[in-house]
N, CA, C and O atoms as a MOPAC input file, in Angstrom:
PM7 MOZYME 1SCF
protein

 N     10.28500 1     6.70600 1     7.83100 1
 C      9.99700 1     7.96700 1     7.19800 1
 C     10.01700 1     9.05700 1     8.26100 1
 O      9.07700 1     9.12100 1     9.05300 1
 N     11.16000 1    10.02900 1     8.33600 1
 C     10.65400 1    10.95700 1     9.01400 1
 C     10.86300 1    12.40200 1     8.25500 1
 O     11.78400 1    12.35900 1     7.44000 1
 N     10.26700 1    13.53600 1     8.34400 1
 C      9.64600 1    14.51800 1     7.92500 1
 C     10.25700 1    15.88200 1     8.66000 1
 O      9.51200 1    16.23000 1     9.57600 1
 N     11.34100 1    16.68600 1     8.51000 1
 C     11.95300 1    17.63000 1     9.57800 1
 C     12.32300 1    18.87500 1     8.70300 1
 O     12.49600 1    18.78000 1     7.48800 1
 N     12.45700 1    20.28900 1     9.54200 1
 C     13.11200 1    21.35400 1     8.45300 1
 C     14.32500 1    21.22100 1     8.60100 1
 O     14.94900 1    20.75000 1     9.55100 1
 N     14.84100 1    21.85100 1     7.17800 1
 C     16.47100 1    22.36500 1     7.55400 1
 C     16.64400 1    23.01900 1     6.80200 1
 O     15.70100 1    23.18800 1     6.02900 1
 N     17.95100 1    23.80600 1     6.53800 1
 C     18.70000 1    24.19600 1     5.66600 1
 C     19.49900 1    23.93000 1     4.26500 1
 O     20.59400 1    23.40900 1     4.47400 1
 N     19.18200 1    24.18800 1     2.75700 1
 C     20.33300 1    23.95700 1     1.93200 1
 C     20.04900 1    24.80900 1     0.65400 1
 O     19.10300 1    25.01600 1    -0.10500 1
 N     21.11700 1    25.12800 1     0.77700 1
 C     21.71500 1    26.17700 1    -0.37500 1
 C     21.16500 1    27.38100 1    -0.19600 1
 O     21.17400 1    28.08900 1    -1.20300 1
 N     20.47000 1    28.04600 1     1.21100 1
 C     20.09400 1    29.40600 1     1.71700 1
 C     18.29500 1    28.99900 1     1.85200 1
 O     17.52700 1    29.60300 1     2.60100 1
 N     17.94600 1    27.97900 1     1.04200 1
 C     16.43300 1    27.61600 1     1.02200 1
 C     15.95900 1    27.12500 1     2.48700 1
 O     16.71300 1    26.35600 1     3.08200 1
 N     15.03100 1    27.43300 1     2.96100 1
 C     14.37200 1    26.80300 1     4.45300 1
 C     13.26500 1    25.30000 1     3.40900 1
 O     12.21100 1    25.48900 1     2.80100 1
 N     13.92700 1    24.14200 1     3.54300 1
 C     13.08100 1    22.76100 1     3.64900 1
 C     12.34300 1    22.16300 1     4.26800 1
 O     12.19900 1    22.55300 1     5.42700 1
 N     11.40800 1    20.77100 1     3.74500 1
 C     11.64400 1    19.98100 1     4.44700 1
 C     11.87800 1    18.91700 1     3.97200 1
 O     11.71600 1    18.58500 1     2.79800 1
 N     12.44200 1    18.03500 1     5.19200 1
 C     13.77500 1    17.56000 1     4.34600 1
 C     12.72400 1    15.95300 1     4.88500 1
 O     12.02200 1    15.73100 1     5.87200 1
 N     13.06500 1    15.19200 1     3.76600 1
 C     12.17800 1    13.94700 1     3.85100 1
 C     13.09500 1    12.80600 1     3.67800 1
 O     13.69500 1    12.46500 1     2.65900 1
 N     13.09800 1    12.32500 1     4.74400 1
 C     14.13400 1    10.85700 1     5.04200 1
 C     13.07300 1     9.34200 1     5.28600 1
 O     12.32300 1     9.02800 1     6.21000 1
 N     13.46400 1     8.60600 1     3.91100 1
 C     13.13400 1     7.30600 1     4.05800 1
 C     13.61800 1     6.45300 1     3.41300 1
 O     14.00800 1     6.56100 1     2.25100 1
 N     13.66500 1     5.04100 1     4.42500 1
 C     14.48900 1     3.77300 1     3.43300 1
 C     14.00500 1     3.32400 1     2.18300 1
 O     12.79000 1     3.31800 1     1.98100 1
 N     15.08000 1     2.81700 1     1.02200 1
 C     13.99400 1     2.22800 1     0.15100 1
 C     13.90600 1     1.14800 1     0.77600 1
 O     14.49400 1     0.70600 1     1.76400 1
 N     12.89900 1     0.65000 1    -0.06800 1
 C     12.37000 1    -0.83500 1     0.11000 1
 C     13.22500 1    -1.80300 1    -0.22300 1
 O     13.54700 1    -2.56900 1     0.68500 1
 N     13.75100 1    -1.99900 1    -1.45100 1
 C     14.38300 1    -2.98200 1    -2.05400 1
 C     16.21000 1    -2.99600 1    -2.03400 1
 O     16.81200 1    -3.85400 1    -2.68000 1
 N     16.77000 1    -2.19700 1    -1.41500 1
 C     18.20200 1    -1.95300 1    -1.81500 1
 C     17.85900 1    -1.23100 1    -0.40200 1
 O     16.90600 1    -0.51700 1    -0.09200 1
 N     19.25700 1    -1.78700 1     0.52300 1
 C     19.84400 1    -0.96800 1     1.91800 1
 C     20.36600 1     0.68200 1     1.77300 1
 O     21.49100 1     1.02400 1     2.13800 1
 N     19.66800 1     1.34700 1     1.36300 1
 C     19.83800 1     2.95800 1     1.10900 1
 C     19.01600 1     4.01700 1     1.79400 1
 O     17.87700 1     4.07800 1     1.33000 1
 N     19.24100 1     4.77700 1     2.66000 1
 C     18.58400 1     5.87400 1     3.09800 1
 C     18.46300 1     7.01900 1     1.89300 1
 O     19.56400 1     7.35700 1     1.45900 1
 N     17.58800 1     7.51900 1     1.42100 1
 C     17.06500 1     8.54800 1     0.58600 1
 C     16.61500 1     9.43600 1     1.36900 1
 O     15.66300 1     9.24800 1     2.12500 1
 N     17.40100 1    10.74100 1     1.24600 1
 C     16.80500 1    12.33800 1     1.53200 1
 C     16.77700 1    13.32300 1     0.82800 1
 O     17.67300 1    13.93600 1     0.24800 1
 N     15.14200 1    13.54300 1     0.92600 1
 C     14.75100 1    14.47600 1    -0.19600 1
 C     14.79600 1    16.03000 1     0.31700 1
 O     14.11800 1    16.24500 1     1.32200 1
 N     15.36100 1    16.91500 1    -0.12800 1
 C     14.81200 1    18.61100 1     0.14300 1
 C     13.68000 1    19.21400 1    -0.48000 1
 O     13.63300 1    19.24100 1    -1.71000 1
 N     12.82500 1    19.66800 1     0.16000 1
 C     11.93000 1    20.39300 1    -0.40000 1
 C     11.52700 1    21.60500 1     0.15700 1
 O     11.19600 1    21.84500 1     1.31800 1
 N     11.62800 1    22.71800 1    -1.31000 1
 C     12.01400 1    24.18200 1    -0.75000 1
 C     10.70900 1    24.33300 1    -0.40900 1
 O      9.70500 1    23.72600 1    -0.78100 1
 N     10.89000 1    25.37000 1     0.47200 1
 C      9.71900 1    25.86300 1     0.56600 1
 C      9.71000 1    27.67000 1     0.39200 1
 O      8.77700 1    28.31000 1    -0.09300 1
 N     11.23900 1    28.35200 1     1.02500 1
 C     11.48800 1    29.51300 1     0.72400 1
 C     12.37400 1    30.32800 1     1.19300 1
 O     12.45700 1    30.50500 1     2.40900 1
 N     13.42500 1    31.15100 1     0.05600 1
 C     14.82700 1    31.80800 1     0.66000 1
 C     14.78800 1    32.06000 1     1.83600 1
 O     13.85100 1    32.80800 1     2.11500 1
 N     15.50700 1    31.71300 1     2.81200 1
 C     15.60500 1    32.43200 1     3.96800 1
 C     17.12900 1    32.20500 1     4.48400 1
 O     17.88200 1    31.36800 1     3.98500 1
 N     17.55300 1    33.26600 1     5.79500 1
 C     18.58900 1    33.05200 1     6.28400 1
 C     18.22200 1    32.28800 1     7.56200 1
 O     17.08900 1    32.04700 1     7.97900 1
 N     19.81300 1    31.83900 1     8.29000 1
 C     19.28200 1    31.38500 1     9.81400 1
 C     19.02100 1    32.44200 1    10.57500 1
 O     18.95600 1    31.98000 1    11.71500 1
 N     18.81100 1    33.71100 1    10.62700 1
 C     18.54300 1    34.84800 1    11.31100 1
 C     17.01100 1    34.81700 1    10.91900 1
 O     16.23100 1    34.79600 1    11.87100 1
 N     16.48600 1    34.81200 1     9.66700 1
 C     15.03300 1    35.14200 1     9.11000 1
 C     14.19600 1    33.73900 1    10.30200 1
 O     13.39400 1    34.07800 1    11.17300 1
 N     14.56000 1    32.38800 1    10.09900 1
 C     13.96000 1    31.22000 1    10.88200 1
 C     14.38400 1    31.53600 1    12.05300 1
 O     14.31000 1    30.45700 1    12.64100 1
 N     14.77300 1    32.27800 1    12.77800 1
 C     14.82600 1    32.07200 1    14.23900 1
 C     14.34800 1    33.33400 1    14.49600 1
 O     14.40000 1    33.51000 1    15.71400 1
 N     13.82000 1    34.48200 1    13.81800 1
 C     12.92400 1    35.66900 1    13.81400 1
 C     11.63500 1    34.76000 1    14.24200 1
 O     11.25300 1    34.50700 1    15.38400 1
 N     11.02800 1    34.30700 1    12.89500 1
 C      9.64000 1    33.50900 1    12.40200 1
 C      9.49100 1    32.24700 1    13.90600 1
 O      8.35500 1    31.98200 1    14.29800 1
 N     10.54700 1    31.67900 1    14.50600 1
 C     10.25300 1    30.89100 1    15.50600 1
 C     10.15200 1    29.65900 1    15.00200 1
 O      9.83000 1    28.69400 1    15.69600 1
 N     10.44100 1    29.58400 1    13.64700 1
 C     10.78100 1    28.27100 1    13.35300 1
 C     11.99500 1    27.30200 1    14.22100 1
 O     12.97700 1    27.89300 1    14.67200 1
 N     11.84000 1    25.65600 1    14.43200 1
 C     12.72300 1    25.09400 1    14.48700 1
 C     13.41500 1    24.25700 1    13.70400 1
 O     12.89100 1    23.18400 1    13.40800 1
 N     14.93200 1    24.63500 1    13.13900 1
 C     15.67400 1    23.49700 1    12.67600 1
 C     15.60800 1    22.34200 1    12.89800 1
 O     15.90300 1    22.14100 1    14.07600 1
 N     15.30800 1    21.21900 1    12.24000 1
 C     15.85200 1    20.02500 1    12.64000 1
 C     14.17200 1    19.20900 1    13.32200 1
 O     13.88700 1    18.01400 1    13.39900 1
 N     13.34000 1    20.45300 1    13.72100 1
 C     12.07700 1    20.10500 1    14.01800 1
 C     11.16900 1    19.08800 1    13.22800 1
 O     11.38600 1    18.69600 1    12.08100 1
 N     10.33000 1    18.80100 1    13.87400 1
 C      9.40100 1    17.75900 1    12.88600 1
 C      8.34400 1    18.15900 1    12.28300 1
 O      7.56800 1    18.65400 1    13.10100 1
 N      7.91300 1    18.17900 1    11.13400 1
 C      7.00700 1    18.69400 1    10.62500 1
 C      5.97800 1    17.38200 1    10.10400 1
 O      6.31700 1    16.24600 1     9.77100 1
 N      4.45100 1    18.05900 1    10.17600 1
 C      3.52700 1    17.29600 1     9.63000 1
 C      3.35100 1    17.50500 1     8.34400 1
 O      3.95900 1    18.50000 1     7.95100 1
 N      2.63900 1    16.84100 1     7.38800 1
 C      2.00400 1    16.59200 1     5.73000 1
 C      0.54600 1    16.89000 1     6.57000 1
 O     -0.05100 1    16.28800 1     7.46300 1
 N      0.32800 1    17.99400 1     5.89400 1
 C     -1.24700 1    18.12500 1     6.22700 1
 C     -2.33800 1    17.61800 1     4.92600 1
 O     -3.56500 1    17.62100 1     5.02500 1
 N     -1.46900 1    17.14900 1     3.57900 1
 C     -2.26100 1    16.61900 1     2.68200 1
 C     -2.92300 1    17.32800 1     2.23000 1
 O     -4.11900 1    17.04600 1     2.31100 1
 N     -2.58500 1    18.48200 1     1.59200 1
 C     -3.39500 1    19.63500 1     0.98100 1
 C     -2.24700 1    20.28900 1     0.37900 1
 O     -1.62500 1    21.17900 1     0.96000 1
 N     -1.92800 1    19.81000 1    -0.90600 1
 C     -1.32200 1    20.93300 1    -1.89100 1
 C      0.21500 1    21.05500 1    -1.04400 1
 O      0.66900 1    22.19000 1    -1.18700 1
 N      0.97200 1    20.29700 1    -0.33300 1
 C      2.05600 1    20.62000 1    -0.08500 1
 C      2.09500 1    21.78200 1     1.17100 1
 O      2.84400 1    22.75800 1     1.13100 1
 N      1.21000 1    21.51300 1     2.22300 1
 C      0.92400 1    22.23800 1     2.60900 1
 C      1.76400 1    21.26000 1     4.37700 1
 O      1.33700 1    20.15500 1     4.71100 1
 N      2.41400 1    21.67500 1     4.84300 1
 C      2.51400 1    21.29000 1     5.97600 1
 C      2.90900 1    21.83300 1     7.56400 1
 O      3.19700 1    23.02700 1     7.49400 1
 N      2.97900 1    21.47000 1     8.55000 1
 C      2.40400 1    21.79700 1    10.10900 1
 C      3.73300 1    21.81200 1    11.12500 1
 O      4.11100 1    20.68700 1    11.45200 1
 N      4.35500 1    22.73900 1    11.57000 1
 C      5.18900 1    22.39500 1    12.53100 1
 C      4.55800 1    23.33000 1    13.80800 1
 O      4.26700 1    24.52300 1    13.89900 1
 N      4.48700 1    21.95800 1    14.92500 1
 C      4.32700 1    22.05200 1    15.98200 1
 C      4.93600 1    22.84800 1    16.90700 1
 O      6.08500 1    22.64700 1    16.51500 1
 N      5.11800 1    23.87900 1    18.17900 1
 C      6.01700 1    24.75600 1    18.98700 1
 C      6.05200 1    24.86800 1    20.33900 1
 O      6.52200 1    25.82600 1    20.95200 1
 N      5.33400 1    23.46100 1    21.01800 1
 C      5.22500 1    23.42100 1    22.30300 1
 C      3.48700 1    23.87500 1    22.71100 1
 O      2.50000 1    24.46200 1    22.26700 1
 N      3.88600 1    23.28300 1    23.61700 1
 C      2.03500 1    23.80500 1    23.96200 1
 C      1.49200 1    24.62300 1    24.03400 1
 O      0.27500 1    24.66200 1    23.84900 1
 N      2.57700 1    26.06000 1    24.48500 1
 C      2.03800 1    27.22700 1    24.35600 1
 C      2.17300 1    28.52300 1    23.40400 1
 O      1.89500 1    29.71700 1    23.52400 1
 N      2.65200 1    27.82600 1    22.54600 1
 C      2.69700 1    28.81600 1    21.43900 1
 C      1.72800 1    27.80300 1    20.36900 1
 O      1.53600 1    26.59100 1    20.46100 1
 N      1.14700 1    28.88900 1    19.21700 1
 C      0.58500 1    28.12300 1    18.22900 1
 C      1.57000 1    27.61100 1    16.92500 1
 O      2.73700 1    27.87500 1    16.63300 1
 N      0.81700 1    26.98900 1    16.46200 1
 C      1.52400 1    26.08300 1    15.44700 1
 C      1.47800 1    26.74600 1    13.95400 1
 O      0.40800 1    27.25700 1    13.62200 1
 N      2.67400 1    26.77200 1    12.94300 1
 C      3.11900 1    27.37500 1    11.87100 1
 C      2.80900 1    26.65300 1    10.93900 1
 O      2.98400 1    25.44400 1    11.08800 1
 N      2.37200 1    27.04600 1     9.95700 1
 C      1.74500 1    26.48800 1     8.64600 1
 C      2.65200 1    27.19000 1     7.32200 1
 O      2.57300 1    28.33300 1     6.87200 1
 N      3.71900 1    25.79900 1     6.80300 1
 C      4.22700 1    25.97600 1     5.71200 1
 C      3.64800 1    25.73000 1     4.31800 1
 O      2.80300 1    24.92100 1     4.70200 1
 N      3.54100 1    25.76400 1     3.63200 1
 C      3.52100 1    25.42700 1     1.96600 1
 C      5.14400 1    25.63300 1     1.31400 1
 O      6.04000 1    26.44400 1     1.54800 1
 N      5.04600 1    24.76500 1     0.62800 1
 C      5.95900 1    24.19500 1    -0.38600 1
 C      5.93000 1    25.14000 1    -1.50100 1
 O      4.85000 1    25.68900 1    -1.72300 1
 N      7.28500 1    25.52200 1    -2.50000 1
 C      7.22700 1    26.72000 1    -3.04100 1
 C      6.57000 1    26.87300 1    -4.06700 1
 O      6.50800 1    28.01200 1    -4.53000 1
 N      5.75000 1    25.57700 1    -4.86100 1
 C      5.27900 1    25.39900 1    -5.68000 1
 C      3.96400 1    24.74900 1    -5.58700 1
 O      3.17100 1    24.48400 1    -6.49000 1
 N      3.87500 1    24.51800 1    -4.17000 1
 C      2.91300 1    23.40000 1    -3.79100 1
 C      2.87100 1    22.13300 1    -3.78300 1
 O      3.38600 1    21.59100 1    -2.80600 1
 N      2.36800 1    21.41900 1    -4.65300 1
 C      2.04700 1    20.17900 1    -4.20500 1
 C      2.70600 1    19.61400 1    -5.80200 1
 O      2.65200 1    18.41100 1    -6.05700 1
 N      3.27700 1    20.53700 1    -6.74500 1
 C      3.87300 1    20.31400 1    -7.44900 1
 C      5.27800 1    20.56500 1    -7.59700 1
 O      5.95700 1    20.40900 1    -8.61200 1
 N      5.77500 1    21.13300 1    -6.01500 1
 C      7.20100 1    21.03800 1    -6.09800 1
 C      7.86900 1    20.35400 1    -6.12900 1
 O      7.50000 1    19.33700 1    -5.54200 1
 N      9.51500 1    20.25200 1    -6.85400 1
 C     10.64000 1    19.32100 1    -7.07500 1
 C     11.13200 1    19.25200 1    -6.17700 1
 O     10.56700 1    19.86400 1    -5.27100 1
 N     12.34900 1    18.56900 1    -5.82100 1
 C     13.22200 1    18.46500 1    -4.66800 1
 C     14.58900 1    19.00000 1    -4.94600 1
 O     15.31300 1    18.27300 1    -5.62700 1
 N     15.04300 1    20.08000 1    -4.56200 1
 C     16.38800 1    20.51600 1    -5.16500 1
 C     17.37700 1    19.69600 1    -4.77000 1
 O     18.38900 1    19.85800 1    -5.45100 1
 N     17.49000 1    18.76100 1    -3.81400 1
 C     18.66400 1    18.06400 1    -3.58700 1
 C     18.14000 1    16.63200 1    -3.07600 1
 O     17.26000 1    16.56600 1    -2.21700 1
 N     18.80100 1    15.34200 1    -3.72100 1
 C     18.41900 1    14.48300 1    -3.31500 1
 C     19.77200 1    13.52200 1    -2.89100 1
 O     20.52900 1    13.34600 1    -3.84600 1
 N     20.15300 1    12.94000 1    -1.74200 1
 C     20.78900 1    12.12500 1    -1.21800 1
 C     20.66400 1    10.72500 1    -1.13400 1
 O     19.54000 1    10.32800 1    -0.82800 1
 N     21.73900 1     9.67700 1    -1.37400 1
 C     21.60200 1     8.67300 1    -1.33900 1
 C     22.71000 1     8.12200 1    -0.08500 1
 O     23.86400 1     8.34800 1    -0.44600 1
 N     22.64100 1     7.43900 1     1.33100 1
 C     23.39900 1     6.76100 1     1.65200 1
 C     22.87000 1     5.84000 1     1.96000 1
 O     21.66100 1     5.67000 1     2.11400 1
 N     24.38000 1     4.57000 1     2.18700 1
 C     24.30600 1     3.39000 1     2.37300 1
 C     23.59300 1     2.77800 1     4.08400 1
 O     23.89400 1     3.08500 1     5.23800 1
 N     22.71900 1     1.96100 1     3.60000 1
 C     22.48600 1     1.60400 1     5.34300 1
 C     23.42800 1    -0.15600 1     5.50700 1
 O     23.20300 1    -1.20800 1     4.90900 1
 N     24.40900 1     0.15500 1     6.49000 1
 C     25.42500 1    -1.26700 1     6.64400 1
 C     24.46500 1    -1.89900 1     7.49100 1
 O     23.56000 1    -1.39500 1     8.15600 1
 N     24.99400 1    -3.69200 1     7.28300 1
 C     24.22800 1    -4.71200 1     7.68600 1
 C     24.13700 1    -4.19400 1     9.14200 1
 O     24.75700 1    -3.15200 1     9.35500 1
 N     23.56200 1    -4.66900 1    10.03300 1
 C     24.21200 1    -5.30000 1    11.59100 1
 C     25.04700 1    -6.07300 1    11.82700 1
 O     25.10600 1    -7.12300 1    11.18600 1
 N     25.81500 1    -5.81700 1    12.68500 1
 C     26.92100 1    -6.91200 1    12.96600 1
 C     26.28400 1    -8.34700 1    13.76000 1
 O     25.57500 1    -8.51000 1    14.75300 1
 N     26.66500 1    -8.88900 1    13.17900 1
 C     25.80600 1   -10.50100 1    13.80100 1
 C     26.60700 1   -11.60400 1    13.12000 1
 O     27.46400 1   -11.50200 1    12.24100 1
 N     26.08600 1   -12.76900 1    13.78600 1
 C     27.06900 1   -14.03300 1    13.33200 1
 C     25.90900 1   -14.85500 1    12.27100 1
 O     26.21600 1   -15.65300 1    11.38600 1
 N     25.16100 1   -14.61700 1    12.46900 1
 C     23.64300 1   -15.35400 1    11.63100 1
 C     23.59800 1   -14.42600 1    10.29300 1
 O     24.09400 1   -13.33900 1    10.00000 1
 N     22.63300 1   -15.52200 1     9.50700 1
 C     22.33700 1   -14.93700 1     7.86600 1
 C     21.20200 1   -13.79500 1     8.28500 1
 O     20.26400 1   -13.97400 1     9.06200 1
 N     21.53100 1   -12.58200 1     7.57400 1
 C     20.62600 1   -11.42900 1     7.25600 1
 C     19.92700 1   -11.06000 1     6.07000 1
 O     20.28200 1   -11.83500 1     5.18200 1
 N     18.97300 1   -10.11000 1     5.58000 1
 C     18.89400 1   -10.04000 1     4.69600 1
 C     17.92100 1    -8.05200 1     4.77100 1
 O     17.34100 1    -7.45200 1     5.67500 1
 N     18.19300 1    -7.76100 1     3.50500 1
 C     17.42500 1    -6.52600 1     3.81400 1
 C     16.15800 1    -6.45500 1     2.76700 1
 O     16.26700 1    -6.41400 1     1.54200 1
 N     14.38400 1    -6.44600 1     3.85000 1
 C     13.53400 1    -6.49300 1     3.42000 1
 C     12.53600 1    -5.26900 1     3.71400 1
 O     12.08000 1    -4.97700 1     4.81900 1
 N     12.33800 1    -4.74300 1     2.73500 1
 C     11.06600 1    -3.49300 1     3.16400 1
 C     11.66800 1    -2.43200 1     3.97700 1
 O     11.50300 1    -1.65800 1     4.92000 1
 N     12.13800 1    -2.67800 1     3.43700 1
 C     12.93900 1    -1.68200 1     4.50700 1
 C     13.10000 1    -1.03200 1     5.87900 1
 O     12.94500 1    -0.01100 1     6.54900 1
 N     13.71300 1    -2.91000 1     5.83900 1
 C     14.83600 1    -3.22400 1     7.32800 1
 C     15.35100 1    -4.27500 1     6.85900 1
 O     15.02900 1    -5.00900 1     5.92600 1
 N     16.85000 1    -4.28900 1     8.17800 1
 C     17.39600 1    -5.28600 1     7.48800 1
 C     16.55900 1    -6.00000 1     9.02700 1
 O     16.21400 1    -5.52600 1    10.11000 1
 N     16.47500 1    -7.81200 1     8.16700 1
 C     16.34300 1    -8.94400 1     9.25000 1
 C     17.55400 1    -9.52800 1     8.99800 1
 O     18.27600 1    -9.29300 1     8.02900 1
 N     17.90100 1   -10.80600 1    10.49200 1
 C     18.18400 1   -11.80200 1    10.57500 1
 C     17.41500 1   -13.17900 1    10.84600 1
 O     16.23300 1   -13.29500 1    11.17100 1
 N     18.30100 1   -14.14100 1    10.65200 1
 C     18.03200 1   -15.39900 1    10.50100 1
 C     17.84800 1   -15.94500 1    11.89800 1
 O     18.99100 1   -16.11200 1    12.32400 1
 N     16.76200 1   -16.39300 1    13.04500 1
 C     17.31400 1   -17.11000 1    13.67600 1
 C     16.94400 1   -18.80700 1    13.87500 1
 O     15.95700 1   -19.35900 1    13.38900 1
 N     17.36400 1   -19.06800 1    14.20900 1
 C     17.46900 1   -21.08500 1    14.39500 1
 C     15.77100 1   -21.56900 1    14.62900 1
 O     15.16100 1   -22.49000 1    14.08800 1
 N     15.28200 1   -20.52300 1    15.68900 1
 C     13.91600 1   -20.83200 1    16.05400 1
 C     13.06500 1   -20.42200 1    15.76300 1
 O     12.07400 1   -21.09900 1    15.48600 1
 N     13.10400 1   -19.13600 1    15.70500 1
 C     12.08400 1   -17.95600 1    15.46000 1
 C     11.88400 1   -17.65300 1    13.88800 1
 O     10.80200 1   -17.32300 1    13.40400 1
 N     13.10800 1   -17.81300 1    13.14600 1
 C     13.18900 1   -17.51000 1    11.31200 1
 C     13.69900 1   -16.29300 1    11.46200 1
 O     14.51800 1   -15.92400 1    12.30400 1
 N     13.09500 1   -15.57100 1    10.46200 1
 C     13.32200 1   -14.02300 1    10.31000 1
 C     12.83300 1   -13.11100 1    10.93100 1
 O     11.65300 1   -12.84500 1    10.70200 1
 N     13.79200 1   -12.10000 1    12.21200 1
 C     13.28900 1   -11.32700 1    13.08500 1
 C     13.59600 1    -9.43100 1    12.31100 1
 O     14.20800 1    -9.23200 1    11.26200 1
 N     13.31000 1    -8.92400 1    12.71700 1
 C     13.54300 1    -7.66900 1    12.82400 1
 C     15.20600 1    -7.27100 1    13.27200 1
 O     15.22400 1    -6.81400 1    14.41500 1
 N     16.40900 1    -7.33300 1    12.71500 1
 C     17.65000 1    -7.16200 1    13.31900 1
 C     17.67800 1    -5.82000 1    14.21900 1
 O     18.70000 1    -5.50700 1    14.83000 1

């Protein structure tokens, strides 16, 4: 699971990437938070691509700016009841290996002779 801003369709996100569990698929969610251009986020000192925290309050979350600047507090455009305007599905391919794999919880394992099922 990781948690970062970006850009789509002119909206400033954050954009929420995690495996499912049951099926080898990366899922990324957008979640607006509010129109902006890339001129408006690099005014505000936001970073693209940055990591943002879930502060667990209403859609409310935290991006960090180095030690010496203070830290920016987003909300979500609706709060804690916002949709996701864009949602992505790609494929995650096996590992290349000569042994049986399988994809659990999202990761894939392999098979080995001694050990059983490792972490591929």
């Amino acid at each position: 699971m990781r948690q970062t801003l970006g850009l789509c369709d002119g909206w400033l996100c954050v954009v929420y990437e995690e495996n499912a569990w049951a099926e080898p698929v990366r899922v990324t969610r957008y979640w607006p938070v509010a129109k902006m251009s890339e001129a408006d986020i690099e005014y505000r000192g936001l970073e693209l691509g940055g990591e943002v925290f879930d502060l667990g309050m209403d859609g409310l979350y935290r991006q960090h700016r180095g030690s010496c600047k203070s830290p920016i507090d987003l909300r979500l455009k609706d709060g804690g009841s916002t949709k996701p305007i864009k949602t992505e599905r790609e494929e995650i391919s096996p590992p290349r290996t000569r042994v049986a794999t399988r994809y659990l919880m999202g990761r894939w394992e392999k098979c080995l002779a001694r050990s059983g099922w490792v972490v591929a």
